[in-house]
gemmi code that builds the backbone of each chain (N, CA, C; Angstrom):
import gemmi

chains = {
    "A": [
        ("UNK", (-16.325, 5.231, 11.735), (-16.235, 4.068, 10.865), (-15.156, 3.134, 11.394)),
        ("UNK", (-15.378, 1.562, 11.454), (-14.723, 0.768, 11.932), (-12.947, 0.701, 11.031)),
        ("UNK", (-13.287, 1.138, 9.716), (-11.922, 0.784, 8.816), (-11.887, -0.209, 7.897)),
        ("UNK", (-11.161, -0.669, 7.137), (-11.122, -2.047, 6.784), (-11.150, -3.063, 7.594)),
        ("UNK", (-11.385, -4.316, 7.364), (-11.603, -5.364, 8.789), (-11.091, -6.408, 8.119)),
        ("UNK", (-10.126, -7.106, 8.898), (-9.429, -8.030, 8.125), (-9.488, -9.678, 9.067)),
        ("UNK", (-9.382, -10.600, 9.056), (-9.628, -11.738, 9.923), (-8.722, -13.015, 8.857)),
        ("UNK", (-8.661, -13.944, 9.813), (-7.894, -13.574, 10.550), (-6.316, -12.606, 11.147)),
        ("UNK", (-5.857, -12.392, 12.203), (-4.877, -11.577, 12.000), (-3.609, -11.875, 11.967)),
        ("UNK", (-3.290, -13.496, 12.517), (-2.816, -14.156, 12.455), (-3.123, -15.714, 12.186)),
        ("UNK", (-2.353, -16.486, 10.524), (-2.894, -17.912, 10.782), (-1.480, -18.343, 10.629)),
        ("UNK", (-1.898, -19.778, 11.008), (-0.309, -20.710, 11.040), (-0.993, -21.960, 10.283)),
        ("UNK", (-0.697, -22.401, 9.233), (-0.869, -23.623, 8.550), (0.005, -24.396, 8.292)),
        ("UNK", (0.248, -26.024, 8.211), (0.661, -26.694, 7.167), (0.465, -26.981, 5.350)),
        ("UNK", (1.501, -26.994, 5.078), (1.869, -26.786, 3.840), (0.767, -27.902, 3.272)),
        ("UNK", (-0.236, -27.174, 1.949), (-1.300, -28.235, 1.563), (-2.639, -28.234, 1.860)),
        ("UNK", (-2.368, -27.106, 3.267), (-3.770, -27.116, 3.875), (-4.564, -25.792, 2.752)),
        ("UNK", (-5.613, -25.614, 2.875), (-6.380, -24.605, 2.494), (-6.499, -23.757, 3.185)),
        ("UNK", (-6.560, -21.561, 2.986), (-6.165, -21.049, 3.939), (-7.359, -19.997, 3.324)),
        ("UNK", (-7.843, -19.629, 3.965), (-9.079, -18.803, 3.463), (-9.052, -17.168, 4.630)),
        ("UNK", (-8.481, -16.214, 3.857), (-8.341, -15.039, 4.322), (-9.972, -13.700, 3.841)),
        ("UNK", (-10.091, -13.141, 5.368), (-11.242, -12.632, 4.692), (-11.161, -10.693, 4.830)),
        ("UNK", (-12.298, -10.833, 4.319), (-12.029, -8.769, 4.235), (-13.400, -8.146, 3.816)),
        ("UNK", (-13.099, -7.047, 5.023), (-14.867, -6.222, 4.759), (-14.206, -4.714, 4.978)),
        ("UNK", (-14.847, -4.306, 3.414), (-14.088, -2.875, 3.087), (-15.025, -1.939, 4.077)),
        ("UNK", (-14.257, -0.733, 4.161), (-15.105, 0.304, 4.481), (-16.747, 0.805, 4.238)),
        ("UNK", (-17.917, 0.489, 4.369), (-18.921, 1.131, 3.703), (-18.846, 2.154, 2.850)),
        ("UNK", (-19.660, 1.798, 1.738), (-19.511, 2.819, 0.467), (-18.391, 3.147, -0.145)),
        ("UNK", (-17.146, 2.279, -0.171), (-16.326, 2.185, -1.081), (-16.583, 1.187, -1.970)),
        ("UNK", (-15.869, 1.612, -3.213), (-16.491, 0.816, -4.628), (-15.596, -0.641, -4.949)),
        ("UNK", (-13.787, 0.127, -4.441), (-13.181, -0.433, -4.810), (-12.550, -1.576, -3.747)),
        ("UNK", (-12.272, -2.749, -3.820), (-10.744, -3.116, -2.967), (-10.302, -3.989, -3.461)),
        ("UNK", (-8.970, -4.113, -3.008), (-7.950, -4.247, -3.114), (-6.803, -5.600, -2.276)),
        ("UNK", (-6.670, -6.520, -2.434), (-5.794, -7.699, -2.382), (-4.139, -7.210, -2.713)),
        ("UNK", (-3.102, -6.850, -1.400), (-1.799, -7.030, -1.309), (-0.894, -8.107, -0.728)),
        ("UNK", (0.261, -8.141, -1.445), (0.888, -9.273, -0.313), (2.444, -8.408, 0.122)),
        ("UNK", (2.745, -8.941, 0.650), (4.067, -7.913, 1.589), (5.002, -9.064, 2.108)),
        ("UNK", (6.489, -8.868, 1.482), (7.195, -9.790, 1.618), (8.305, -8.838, 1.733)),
        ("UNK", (9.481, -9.340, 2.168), (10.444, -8.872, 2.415), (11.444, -8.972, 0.924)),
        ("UNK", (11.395, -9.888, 0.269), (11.648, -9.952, -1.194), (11.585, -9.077, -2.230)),
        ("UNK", (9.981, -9.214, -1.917), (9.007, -8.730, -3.564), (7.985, -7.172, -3.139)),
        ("UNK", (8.629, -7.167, -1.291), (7.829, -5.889, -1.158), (6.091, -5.950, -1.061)),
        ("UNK", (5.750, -4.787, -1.885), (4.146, -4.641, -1.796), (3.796, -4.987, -3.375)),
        ("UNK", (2.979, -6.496, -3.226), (2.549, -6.073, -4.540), (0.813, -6.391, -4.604)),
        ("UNK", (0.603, -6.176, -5.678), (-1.552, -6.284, -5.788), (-1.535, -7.433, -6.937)),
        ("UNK", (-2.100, -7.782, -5.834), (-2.251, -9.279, -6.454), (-3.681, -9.539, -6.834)),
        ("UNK", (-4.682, -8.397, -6.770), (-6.188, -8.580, -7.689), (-6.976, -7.222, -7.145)),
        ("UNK", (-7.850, -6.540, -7.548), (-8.814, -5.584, -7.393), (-10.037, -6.012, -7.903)),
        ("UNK", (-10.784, -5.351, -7.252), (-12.524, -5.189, -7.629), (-12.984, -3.876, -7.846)),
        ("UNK", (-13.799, -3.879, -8.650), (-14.854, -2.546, -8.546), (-15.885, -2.793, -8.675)),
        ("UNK", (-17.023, -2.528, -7.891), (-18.672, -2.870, -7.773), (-18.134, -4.198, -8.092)),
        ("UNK", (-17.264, -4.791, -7.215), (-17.648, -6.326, -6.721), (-16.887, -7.212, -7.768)),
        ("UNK", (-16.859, -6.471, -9.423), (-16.317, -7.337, -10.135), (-14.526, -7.179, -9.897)),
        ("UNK", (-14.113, -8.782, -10.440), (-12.401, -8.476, -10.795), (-11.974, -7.736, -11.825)),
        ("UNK", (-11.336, -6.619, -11.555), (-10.963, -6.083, -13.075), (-9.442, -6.242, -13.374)),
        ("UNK", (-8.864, -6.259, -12.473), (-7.319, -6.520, -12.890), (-6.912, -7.927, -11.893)),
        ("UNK", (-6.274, -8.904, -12.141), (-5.941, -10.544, -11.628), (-4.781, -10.659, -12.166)),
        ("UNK", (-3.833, -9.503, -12.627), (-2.444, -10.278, -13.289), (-1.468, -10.473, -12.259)),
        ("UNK", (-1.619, -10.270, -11.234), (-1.210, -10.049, -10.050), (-1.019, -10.905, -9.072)),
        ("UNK", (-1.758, -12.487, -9.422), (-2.269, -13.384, -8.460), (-1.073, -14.177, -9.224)),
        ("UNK", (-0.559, -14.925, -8.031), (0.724, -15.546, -8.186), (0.708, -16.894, -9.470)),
        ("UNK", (-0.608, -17.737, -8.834), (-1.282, -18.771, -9.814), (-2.225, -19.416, -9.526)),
        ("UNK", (-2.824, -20.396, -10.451), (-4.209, -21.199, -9.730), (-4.031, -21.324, -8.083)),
        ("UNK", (-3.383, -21.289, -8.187), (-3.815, -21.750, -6.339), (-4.336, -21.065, -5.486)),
        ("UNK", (-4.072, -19.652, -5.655), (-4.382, -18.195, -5.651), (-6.340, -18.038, -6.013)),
        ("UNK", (-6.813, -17.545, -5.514), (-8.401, -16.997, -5.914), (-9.182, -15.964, -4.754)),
        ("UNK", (-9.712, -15.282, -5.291), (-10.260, -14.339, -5.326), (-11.990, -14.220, -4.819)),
        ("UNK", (-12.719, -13.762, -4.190), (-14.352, -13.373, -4.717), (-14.595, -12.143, -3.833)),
        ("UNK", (-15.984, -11.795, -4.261), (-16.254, -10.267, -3.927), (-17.906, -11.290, -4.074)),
        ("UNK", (-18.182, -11.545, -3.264), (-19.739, -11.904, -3.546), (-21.158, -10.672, -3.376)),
        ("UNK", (-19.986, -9.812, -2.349), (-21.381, -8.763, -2.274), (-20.291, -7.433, -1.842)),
        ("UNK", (-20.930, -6.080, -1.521), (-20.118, -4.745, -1.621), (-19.693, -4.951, -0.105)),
        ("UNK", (-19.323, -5.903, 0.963), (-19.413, -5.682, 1.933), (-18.293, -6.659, 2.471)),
        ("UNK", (-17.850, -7.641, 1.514), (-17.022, -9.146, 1.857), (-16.641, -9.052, 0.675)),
        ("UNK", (-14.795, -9.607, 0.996), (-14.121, -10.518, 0.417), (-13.427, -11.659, 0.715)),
        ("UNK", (-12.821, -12.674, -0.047), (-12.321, -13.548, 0.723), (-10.814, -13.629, -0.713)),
        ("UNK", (-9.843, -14.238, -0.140), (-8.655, -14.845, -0.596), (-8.591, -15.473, 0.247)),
        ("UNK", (-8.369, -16.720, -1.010), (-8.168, -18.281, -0.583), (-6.841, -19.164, -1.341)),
        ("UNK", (-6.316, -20.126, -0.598), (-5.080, -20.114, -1.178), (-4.842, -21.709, -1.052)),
        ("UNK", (-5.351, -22.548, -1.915), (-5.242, -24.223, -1.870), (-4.822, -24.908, -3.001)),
        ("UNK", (-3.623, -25.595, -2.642), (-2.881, -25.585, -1.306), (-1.665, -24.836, -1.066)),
        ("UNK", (-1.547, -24.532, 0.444), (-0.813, -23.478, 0.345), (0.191, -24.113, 0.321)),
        ("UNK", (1.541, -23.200, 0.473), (3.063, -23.477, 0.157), (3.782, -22.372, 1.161)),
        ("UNK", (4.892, -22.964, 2.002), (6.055, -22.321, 2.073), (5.965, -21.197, 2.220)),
        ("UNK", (6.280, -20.891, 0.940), (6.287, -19.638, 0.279), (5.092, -18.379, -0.260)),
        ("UNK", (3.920, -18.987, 0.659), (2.931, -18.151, -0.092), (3.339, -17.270, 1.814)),
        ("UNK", (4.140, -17.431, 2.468), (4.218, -17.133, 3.886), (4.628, -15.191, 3.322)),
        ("UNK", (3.696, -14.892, 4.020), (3.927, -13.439, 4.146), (2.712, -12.643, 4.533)),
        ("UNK", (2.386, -10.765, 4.674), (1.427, -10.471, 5.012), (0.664, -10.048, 4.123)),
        ("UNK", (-0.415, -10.044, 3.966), (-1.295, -9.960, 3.053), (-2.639, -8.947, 3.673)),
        ("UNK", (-2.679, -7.707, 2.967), (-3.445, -6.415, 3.354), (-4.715, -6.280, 2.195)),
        ("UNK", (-5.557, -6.102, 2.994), (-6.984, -5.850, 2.121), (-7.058, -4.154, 2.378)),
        ("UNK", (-7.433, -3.465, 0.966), (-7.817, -2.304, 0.916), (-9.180, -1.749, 0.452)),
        ("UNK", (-8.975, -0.839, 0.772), (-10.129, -0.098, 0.241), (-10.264, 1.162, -0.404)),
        ("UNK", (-11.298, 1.690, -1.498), (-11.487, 3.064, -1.509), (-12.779, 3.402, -2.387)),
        ("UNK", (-12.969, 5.051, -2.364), (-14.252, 4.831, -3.672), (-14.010, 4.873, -4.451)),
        ("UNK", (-14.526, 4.746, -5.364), (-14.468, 4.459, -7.496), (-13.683, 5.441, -8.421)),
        ("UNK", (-12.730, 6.220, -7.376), (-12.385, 7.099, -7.688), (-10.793, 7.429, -7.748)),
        ("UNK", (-10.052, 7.864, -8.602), (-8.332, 7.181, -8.979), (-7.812, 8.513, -7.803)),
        ("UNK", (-8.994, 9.568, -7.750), (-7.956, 10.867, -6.892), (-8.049, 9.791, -5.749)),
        ("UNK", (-8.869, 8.961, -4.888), (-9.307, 8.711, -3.929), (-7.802, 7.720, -3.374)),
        ("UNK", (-7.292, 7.943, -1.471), (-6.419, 7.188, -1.795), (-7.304, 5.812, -1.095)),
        ("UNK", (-5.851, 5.145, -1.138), (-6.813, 3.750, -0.290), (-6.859, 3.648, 1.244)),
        ("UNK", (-7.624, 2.534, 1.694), (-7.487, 2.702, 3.227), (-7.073, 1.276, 3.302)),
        ("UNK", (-6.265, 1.070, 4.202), (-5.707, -0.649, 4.328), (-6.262, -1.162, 5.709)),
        ("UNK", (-6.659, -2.467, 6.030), (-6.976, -3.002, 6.577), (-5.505, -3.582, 7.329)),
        ("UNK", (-5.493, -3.797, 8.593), (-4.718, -4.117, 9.682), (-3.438, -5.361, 9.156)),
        ("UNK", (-3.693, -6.079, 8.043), (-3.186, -7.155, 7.464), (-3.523, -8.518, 8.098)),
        ("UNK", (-3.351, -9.639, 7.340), (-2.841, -11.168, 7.786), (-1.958, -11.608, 7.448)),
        ("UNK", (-0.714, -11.746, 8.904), (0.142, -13.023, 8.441), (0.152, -14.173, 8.854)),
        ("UNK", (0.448, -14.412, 7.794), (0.404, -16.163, 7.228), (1.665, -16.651, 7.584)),
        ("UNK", (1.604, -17.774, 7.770), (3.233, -18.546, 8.012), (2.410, -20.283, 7.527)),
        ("UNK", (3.288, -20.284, 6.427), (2.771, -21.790, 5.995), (4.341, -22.802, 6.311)),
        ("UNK", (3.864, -23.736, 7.385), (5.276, -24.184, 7.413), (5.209, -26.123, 6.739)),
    ],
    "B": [
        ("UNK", (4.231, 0.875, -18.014), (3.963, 0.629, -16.849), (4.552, 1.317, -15.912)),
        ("UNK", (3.841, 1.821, -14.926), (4.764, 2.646, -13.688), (5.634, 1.895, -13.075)),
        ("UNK", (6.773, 2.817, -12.946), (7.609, 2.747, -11.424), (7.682, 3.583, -10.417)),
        ("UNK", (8.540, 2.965, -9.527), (8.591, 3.868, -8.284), (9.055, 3.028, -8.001)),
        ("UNK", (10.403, 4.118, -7.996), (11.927, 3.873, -6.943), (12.205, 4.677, -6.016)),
        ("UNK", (12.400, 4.278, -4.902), (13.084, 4.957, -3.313), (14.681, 4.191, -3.291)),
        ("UNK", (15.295, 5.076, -3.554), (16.859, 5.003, -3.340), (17.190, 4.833, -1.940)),
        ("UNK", (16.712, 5.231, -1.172), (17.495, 5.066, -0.008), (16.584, 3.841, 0.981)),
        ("UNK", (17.392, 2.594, 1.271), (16.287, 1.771, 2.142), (16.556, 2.365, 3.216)),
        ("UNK", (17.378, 2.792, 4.077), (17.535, 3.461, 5.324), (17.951, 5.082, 5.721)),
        ("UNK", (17.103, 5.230, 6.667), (17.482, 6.754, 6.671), (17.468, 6.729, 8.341)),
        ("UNK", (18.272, 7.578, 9.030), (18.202, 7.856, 10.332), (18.061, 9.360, 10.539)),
        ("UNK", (17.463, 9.942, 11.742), (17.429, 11.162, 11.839), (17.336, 11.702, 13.625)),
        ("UNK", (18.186, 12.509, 13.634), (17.979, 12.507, 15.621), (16.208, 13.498, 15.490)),
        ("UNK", (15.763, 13.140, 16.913), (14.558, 13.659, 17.372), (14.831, 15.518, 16.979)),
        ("UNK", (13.540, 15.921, 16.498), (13.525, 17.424, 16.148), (14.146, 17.982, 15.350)),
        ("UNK", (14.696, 16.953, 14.585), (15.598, 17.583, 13.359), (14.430, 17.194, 11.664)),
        ("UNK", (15.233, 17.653, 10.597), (14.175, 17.380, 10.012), (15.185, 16.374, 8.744)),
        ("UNK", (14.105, 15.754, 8.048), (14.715, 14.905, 6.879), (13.820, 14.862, 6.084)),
        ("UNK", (14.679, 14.726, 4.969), (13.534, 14.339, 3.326), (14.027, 12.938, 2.709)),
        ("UNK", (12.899, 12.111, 2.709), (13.062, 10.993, 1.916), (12.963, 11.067, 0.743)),
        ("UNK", (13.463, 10.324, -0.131), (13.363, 10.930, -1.631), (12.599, 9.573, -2.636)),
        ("UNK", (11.609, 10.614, -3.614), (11.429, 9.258, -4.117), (10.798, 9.636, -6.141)),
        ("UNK", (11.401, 8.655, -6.793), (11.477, 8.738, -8.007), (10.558, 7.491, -8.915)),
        ("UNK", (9.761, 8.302, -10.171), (8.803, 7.638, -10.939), (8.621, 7.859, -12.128)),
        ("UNK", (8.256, 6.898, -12.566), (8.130, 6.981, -14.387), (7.258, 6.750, -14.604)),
        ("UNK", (6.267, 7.545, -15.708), (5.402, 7.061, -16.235), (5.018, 7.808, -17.192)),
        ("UNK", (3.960, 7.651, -18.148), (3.331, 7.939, -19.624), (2.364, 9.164, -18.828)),
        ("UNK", (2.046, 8.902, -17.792), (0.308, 9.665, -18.212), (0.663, 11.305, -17.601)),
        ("UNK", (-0.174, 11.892, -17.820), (0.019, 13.139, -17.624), (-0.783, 13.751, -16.292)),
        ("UNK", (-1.775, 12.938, -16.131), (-2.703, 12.923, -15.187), (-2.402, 11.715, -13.772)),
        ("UNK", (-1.844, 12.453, -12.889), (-2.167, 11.025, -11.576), (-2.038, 11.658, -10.451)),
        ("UNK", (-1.829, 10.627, -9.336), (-1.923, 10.962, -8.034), (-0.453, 10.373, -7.050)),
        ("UNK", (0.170, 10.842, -6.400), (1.199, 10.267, -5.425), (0.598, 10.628, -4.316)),
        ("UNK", (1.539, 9.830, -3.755), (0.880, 9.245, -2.266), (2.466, 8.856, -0.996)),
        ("UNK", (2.076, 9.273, 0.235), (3.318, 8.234, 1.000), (2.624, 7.971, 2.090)),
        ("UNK", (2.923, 6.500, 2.174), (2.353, 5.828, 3.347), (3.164, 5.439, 4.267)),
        ("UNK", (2.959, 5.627, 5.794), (3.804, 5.183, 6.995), (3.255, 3.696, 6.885)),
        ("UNK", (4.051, 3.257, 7.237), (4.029, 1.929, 8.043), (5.066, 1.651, 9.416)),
        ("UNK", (4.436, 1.818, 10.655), (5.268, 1.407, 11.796), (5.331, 0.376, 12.182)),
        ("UNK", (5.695, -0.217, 13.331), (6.050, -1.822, 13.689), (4.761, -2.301, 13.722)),
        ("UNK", (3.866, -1.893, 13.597), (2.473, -2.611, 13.879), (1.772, -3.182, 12.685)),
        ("UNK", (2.621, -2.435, 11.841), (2.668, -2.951, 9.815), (0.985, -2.458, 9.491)),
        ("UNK", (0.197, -1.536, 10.150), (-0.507, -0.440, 9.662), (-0.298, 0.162, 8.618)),
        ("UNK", (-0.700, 0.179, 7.184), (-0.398, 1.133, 6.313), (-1.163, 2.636, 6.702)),
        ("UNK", (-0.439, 3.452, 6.584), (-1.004, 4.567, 7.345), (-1.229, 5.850, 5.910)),
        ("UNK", (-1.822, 6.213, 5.406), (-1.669, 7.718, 4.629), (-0.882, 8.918, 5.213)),
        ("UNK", (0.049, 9.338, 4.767), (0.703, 10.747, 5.316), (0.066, 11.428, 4.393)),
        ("UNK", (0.329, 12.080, 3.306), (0.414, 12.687, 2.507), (-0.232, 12.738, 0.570)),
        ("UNK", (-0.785, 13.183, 0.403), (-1.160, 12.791, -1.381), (-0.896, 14.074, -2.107)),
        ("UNK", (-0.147, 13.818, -3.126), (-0.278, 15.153, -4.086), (-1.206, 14.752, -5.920)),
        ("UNK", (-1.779, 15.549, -5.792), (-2.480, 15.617, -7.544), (-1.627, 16.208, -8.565)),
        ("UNK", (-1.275, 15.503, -9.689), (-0.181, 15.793, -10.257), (-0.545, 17.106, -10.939)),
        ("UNK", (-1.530, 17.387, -11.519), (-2.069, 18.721, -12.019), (-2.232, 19.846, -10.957)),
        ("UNK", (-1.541, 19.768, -9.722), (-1.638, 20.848, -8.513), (-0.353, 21.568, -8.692)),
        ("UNK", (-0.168, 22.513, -8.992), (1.378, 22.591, -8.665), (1.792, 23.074, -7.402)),
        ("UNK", (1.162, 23.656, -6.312), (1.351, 23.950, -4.773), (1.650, 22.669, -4.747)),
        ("UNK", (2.963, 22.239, -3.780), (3.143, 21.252, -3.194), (2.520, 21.109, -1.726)),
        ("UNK", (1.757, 19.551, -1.456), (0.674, 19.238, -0.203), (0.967, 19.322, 1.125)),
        ("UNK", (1.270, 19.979, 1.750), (1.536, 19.767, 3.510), (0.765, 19.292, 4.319)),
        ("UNK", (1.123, 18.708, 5.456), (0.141, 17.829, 6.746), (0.718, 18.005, 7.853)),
        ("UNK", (0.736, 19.196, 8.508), (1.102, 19.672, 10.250), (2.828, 19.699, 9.460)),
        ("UNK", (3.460, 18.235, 10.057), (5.018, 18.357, 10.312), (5.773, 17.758, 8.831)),
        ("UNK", (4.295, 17.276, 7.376), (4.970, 16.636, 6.272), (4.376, 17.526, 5.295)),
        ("UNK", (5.628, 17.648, 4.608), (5.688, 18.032, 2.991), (5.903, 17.695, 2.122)),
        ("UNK", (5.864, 18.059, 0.535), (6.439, 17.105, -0.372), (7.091, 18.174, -0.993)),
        ("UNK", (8.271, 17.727, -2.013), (8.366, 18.658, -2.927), (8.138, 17.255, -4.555)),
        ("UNK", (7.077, 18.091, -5.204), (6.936, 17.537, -6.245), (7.146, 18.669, -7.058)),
        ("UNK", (8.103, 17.855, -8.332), (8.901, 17.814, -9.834), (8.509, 17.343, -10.228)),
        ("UNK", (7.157, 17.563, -11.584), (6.628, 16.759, -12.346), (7.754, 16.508, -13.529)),
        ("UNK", (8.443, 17.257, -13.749), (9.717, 17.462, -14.882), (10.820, 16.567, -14.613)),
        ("UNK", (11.011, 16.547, -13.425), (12.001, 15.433, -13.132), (11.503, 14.454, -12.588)),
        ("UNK", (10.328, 14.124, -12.480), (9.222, 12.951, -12.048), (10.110, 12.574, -10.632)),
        ("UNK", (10.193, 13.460, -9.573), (10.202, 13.316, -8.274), (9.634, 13.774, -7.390)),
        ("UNK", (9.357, 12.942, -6.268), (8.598, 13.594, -4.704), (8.853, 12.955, -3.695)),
        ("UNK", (9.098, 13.934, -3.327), (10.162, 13.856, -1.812), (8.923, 14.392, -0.784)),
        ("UNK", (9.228, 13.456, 0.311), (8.771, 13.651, 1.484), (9.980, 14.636, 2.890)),
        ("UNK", (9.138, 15.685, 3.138), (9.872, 16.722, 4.072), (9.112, 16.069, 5.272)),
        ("UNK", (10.000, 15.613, 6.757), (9.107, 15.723, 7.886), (9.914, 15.934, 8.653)),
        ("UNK", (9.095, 17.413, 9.527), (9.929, 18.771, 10.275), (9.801, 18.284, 11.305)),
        ("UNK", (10.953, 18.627, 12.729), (10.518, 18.457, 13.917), (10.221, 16.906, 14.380)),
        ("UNK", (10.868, 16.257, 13.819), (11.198, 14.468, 13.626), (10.570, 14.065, 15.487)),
        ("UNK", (9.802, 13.160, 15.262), (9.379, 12.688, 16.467), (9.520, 11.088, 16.709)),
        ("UNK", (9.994, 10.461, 17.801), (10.418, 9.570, 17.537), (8.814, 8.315, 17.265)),
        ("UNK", (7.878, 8.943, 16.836), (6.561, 8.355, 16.850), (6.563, 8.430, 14.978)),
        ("UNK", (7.604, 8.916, 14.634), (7.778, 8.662, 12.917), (8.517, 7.985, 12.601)),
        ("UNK", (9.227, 6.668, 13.430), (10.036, 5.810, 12.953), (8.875, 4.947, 12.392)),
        ("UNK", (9.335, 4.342, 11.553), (8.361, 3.819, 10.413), (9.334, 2.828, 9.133)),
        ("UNK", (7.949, 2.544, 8.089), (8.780, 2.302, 7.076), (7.987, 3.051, 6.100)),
        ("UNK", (8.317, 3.920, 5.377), (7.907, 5.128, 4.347), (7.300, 4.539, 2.993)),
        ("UNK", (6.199, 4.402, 2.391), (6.450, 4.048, 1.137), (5.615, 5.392, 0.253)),
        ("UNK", (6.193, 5.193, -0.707), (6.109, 6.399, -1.646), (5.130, 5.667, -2.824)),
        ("UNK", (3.554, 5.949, -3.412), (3.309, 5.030, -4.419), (2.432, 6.204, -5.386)),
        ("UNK", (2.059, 5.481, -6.669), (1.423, 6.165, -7.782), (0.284, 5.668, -7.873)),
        ("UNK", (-0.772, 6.378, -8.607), (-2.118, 6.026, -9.541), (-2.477, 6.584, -10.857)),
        ("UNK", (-2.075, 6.210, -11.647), (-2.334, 6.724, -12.710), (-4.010, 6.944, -12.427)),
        ("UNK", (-4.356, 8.140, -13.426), (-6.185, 8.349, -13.923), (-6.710, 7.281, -14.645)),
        ("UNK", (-5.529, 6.377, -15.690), (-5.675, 6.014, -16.969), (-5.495, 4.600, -16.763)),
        ("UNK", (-4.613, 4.129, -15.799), (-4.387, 3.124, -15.540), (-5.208, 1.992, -14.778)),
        ("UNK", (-6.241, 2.755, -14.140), (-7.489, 2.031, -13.304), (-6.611, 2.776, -11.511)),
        ("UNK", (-7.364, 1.576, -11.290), (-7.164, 1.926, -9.299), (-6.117, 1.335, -8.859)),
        ("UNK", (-4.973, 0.821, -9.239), (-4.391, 0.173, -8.446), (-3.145, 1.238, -8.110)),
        ("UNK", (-2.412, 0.890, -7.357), (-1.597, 1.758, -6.736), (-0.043, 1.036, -6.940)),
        ("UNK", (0.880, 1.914, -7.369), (2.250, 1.058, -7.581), (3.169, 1.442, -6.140)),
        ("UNK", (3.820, 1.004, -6.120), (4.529, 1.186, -4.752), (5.896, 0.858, -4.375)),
        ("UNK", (6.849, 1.958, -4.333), (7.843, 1.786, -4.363), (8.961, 0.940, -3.615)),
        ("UNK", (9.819, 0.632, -3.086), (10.496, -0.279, -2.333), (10.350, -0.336, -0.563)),
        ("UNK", (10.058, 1.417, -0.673), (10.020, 1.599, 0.838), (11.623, 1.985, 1.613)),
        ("UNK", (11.898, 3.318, 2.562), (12.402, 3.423, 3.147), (11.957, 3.799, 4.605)),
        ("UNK", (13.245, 2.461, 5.389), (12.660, 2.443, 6.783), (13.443, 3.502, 7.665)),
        ("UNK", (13.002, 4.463, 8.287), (13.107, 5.707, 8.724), (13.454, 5.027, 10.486)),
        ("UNK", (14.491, 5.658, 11.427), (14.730, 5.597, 12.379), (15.035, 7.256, 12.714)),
        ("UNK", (13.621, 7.555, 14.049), (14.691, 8.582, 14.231), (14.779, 8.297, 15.935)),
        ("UNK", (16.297, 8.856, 16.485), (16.623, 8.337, 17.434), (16.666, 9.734, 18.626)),
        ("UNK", (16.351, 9.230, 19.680), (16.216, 10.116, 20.928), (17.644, 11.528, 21.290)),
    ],
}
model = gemmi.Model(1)
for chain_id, residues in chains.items():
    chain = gemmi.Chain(chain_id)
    for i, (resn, *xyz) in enumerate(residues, 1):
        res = gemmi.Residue()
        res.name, res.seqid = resn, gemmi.SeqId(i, " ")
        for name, pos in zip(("N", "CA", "C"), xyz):
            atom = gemmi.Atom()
            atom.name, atom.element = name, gemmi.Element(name[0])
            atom.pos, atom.b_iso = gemmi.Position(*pos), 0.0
            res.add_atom(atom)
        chain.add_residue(res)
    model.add_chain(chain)
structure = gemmi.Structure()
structure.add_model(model)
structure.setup_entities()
């Protein structure tokens, strides 16, 4: 199995631009998972899916922030417009529907919004 | 809501010796799962280790152990025979049964061990 797959692996934007991060979980996992990784605030989850839907979003910083799961195979986080501060790495996970199950993380993207 | 605290951000250890990272959590449920994940310079989250809180054998993996205290809500990571291919940054995290899937995750300690 390839793993989580994350793209890009590195982006560099200006502040304002729109930044569209993508992610393809493992086959036959139910769940994944949206992190961001800062030297600040650490690891935090900033949204999950299960069978595709959002079930937890308290996590997402604010509107600017969004989310989709259109099918069991793709996700995307998108971030318009970005800021500064949305600069950090951001890891897509994965796992099955299952809480014993752990997760599998995808390689990450960092972002640098200058 | 869970926590998970790692007291120590740095730990050093010479090659072939052994060290335990330590790591501490709170929570309501009676039922969950811990977990510690490597992360090396390549910022890979990696799985070492998982324990089921209803197990009471604590989990081993070749050169890692844990000791889990459900009573004192701690678990410590043992790794024997320190290789310098385990410098890393350690994180220690939870799942509640009850809480859904997400995983809490503690601060992280970055592990050096030196030649």
């Amino acid at each position: 199995d390839a793993g989580v797959i994350q793209s890009p692996r590195h982006e560099v934007t200006e502040m304002g631009q729109e930044v569209t991060l993508r992610c393809k979980p493992i086959s036959g996992h139910n769940s994944l998972f949206w992190y961001r990784q800062t030297m600040m605030r650490g690891l935090e989850l900033l949204i999950y899916f299960n069978n595709n839907v959002p079930i937890d979003d308290s996590g997402m910083p604010e509107d600017r922030f969004s989310a989709k799961m259109p099918n069991a195979s793709f996700s995307t986080l998108k971030i318009q417009p970005s800021e500064p501060r949305d600069s950090a790495v951001y890891f897509c996970a994965s796992s099955p529907y299952r809480s014993s199950y752990e997760q599998y993380f995808g390689p990450g993207t960092r972002l640098t919004v200058t | 809501a869970q926590t998970v605290t790692q007291s120590q951000p740095e730990m050093s250890v010479q090659e072939a010796e052994t060290v335990t990272l330590s790591c501490t959590y709170d929570t309501s449920e009676s039922n969950y799962y811990l977990f510690w994940y490597k992360q090396p310079p390549s910022r890979q989250m990696i799985l070492v280790i998982r324990q089921e809180a209803y197990k009471q054998q604590n989990a081993t993996e070749n050169r890692f152990s844990v000791n889990f205290q459900k009573a004192a809500k701690s678990f410590s990571l043992k790794i024997s025979d320190s290789q310098l291919g385990d410098t890393a940054m350690y994180f220690c995290a939870f799942r509640g049964v009850t809480s859904g899937s997400r995983l809490t995750f503690g601060e992280g300690t970055q592990l050096t061990v030196n030649p």
